[in-house]
N, C-alpha and C positions, 0 to 999 in steps of 0.2 A: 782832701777834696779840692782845696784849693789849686795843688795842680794840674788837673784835670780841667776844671771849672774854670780857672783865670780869679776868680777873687771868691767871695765870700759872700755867696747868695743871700743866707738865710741873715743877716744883720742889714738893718737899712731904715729906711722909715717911707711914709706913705706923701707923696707928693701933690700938690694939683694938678692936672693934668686935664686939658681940653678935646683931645683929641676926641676921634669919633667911636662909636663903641665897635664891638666885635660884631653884636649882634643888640635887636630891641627883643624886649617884652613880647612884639607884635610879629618879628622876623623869623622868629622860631618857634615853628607846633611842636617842638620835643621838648621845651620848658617842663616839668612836675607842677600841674597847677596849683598846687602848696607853696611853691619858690618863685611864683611869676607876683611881682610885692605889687609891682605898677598896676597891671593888670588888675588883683584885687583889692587897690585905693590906696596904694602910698602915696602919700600927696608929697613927697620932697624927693629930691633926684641927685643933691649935691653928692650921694652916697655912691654914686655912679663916675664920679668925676676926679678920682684918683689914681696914679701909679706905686707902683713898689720899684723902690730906689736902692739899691744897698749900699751903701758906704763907700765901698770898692772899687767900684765899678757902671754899668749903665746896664741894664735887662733888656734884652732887644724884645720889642714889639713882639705879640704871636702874627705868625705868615701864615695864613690856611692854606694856601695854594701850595707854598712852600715843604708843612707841614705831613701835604698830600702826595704830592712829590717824592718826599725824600722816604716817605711809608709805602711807597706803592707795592703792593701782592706780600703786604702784611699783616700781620692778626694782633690785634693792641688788647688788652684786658683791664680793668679796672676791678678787682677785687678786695672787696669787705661790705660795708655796711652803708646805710642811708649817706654816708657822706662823702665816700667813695661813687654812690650813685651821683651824687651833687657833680663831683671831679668829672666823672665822665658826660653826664649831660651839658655840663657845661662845654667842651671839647667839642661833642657831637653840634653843638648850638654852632658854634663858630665853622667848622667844616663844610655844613650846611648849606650858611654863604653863600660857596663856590662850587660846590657840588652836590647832585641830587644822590641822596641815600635812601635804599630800600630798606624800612624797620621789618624786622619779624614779625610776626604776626602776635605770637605773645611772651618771648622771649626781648630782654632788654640787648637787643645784637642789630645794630646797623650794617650794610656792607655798601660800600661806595664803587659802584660798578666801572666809572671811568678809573678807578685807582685800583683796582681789584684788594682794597682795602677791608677789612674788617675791623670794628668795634664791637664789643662785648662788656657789659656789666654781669659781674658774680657775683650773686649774694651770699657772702660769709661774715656774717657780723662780729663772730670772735675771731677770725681766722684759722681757729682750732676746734675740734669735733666738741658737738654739744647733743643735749635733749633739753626742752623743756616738759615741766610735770605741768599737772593742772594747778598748783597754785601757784607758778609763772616764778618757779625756781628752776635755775639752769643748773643742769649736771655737766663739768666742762673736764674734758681730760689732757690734761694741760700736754701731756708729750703727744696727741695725732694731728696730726693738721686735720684740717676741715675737710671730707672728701669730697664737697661741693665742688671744692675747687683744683684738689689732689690730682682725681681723674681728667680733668681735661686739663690741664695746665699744658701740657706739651704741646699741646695744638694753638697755641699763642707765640709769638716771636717776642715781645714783650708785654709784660705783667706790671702792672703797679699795685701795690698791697698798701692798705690803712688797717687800722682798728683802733679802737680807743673808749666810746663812750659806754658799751655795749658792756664792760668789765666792771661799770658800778654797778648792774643789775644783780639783782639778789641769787649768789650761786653757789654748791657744795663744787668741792674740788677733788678728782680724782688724777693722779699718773701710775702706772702699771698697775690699772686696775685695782687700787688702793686709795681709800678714800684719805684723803688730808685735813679737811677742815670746811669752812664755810666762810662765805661773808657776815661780816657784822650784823649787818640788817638781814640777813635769809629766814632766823625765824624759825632754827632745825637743831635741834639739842647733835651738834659737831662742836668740836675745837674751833673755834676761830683763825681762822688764815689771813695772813699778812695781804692787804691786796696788791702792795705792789710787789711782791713775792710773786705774788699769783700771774702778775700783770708778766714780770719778769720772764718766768719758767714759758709763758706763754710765749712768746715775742720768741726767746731763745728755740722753743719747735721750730715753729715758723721758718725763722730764718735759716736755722740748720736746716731744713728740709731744700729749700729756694736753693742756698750754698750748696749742698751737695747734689742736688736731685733735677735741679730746674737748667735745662738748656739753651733758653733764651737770654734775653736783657731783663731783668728787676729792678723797678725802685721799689724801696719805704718812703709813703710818707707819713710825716710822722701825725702825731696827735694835732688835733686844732682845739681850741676851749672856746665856752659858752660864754654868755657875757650878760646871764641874769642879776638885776641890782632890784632893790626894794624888796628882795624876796627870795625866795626858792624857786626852783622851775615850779612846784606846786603847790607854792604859798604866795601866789602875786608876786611872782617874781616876772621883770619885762627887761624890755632892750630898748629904748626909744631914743637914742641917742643918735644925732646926725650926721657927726663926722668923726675921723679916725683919731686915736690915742695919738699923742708925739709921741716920738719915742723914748722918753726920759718922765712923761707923763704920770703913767702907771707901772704898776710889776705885776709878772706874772704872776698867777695865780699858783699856790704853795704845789698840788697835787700836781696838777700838767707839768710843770715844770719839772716833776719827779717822771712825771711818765715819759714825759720828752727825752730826759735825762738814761731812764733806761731803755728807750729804743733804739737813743747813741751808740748806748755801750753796746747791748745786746747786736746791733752792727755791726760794730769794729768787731768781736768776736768773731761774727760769722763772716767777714771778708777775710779772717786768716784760712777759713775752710774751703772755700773757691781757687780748687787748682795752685796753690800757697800763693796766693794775692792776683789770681788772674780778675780782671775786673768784668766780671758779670753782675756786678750788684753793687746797686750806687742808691743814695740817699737823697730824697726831698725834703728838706725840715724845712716844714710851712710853718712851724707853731707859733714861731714869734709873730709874723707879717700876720697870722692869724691873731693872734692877739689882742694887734695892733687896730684890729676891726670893728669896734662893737656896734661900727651904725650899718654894719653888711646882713643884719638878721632879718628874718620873714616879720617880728615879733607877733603886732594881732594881725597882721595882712598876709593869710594864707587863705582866703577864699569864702565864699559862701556855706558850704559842706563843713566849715571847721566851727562849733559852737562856741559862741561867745565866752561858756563856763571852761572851756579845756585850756590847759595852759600855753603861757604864752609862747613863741619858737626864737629864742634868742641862742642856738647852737647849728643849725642846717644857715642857708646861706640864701639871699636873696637872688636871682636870674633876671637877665645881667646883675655880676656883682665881684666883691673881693675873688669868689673863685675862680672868675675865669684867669684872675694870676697866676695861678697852681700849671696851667697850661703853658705860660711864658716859661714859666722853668723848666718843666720835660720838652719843649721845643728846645730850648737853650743845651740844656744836657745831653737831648740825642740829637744837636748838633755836633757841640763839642767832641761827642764821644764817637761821632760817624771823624768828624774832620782829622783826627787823631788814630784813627782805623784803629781805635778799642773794640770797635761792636761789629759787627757786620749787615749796614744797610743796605 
């Protein structure tokens, strides 16, 4: 990575930083009114007032002009689940800006008519084909990918893929049509299955699929973690804290850091499948600089509509907020990877 990249994105820590934002609370109607904090009564704003720094090196600024420019008469994807939503609305927020985007009508798909650009949100929250029953146990077949996103994949020039928090839900496990086991907590007289077994076999479809199958440019990104303290997500568990971890602070949390760890591996694998090392498939690990965030959550400030009894949101991301970093890095990378004529812009 690092020869490609020039240094080592994913290590760094969280800076002050005064500059001015991408976008406000107030400057973009494509915010998720769940993720707009200010809007529904954060009273503190320091959370807004940081960069990501890596060790290495320096993060250039995101350019939306730039951005729009170097994309023009191309189709961008953001595919997985609510936080992969977050990635992309965040994107769309800053775009915005500088250009006027026609939304679909009820498809999460902008198209930026002076760029003949597209953006598109897919919802795949495992990335791999599922059902849910009625008592909100998923049936997951860890070798198909998800055909949500299967069938239209080719009509995108680039793809960004996540998943992550969607695989502690309560699930039985099948591949070739044979069942394997269950989550712990599912609640189904099955074998018990290793989750991050599960998590594994899952990630490894995926990416073999993208590697051999997918035409355009791919990232992973990887897992981001929650950051509930006093509790459980549904035991009183909050996020109220108002500025970022140092980086020598705290440690990852045991389970992400496995997940992180096998989305690594699960990579480097399937970059050996890509034409023997041709680079169509490059990696974002957000995990750590996520990590590093625990005052970037919605916690109780998601809106009027959310009852004071529901738990609180210390895992999706406040707008503006730490996400719109995830942005600095796929500008950075499909710079890198256009200036280097890996990709084709």
């Amino acid at each position: 990575m690092p020869a490609v990249f020039q240094c080592n994105l994913w290590e760094g820590e969280w800076i002050p930083d005064s500059a001015s934002l991408l976008y406000t609370h107030e400057s973009c109607k494509y915010i998720n009114p769940l993720r707009n904090c200010l809007l529904n009564g954060r009273p503190d704003r320091d959370y807004l007032y940081w960069r990501w720094k890596p060790f290495d090196c320096e993060l250039p600024r995101f350019n939306a002009s730039f951005f729009l420019e170097m994309l023009q008469g191309k189709r961008l994807a953001f595919v997985g689940d609510s936080l992969a939503r977050d990635h992309g609305e965040s994107l769309v927020c800053a775009l915005t800006q500088v250009a006027e985007a026609d939304k679909h009508e009820w498809q999460l798909k902008w198209f930026f008519p002076s760029y003949n650009f597209t953006l598109a949100i897919l919802w795949a929250p495992y990335l791999i084909q599922y059902s849910v029953d009625q008592n909100d146990i998923a049936a997951l077949h860890l070798d198909i990918p998800d055909r949500e996103w299967t069938y239209q994949l080719q009509e995108f020039d680039i793809s960004v893929f996540s998943t992550g928090y969607w695989h502690f839900r309560k699930g039985i496990f099948y591949a070739n049509n044979t069942l394997l086991g269950g989550s712990d907590h599912a609640e189904v007289n099955v074998t018990k299955f290793d989750f991050l077994t599960e998590f594994r076999m899952a990630m490894e479809t995926v990416l073999r699929y993208i590697a051999t199958e997918y035409r355009g440019v791919a990232f992973l990104r990887t897992v981001t973690t929650d950051h509930f303290e006093h509790g459980l997500w549904d035991a009183g568990g909050k996020c109220n804290r108002t500025h970022p971890y140092a980086s020598h602070d705290a440690n990852m949390p045991w389970i992400q850091g496995q997940m992180n760890r096998v989305q690594i591996e699960e990579f480097e694998k399937a970059m050996a499948l890509v034409n023997q090392g041709s680079p169509n498939l490059f990696l974002l690990n957000t995990t750590q600089s996520s990590f590093l965030r625990p005052d970037g959550h919605p916690d109780i400030y998601r809106g009027e509509e959310v009852p004071d009894s529901a738990p609180h949101d210390c895992l999706h991301w406040c707008m503006p907020g730490p996400v719109d970093m995830w942005n600095q890095l796929l500008l950075y990378a499909l710079q890198r990877l256009n200036t280097l004529r890996l990709i084709p812009l």
